[in-house]
PyMOL CGO cylinders between C-alpha atoms (Angstrom):
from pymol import cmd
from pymol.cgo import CYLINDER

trace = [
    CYLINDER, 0.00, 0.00, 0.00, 2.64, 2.41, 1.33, 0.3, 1, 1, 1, 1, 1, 1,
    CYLINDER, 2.64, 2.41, 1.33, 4.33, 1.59, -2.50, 0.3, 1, 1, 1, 1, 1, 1,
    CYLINDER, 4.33, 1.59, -2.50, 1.41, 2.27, -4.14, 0.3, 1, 1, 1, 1, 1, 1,
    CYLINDER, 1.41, 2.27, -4.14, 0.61, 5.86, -2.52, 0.3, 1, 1, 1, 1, 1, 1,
    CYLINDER, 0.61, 5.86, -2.52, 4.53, 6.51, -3.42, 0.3, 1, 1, 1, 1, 1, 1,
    CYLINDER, 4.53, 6.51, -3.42, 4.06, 5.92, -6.99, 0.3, 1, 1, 1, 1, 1, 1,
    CYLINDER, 4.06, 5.92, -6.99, 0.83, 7.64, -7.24, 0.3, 1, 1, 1, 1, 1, 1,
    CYLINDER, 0.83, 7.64, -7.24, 2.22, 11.15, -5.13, 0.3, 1, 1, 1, 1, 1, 1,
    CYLINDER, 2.22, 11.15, -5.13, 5.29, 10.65, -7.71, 0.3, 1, 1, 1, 1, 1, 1,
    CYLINDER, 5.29, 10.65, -7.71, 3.27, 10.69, -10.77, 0.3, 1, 1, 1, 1, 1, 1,
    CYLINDER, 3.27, 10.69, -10.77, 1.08, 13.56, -9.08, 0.3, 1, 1, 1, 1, 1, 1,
    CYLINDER, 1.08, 13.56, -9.08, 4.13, 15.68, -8.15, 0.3, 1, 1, 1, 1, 1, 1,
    CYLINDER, 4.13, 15.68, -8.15, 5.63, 15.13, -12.26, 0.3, 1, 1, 1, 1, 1, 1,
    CYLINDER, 5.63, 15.13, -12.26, 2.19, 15.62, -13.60, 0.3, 1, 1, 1, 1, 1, 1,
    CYLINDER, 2.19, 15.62, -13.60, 1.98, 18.78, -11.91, 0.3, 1, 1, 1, 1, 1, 1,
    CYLINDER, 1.98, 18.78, -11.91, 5.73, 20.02, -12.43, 0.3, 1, 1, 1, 1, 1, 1,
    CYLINDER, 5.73, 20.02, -12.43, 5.53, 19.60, -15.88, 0.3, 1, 1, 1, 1, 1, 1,
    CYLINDER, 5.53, 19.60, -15.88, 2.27, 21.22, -16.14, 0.3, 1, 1, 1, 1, 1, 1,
    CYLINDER, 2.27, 21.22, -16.14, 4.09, 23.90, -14.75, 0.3, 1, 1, 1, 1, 1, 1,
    CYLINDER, 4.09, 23.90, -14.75, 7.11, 23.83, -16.68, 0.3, 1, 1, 1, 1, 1, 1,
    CYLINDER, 7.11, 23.83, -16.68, 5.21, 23.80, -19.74, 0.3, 1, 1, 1, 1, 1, 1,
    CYLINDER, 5.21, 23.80, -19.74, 3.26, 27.03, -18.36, 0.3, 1, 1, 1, 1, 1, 1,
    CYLINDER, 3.26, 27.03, -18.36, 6.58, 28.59, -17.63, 0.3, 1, 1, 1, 1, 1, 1,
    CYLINDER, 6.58, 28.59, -17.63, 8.05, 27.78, -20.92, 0.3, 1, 1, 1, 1, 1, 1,
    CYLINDER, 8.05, 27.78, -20.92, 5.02, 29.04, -22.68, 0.3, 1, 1, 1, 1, 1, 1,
    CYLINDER, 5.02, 29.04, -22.68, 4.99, 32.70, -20.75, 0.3, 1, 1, 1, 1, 1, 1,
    CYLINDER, 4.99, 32.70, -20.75, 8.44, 33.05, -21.67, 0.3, 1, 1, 1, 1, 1, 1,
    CYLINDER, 8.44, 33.05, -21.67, 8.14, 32.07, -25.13, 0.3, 1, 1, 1, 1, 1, 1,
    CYLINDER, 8.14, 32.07, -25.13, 5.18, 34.51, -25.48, 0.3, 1, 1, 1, 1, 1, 1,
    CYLINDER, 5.18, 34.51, -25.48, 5.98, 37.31, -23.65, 0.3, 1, 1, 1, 1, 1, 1,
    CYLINDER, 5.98, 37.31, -23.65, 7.33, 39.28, -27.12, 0.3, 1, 1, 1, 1, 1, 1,
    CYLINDER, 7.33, 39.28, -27.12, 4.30, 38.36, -29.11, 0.3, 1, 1, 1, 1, 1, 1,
    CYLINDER, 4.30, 38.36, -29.11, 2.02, 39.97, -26.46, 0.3, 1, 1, 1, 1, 1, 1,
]
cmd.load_cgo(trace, "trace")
């Protein structure tokens, strides 16, 4: 169980990040065109 909550808060935590990232990398890309 403790494995499976690990994995899951992992995938959560990389899900999110890269969510972010993407945001981040966006604004910046974007910010000239605005």
């Amino acid at each position: 169980m403790d494995n499976l909550l690990y994995s899951l808060t992992v995938s959560i935590m990389a899900g999110v990040l890269s969510h972010y990232i993407c945001k981040w990398l966006d604004g910046n890309g974007n910010k000239d065109s605005n």
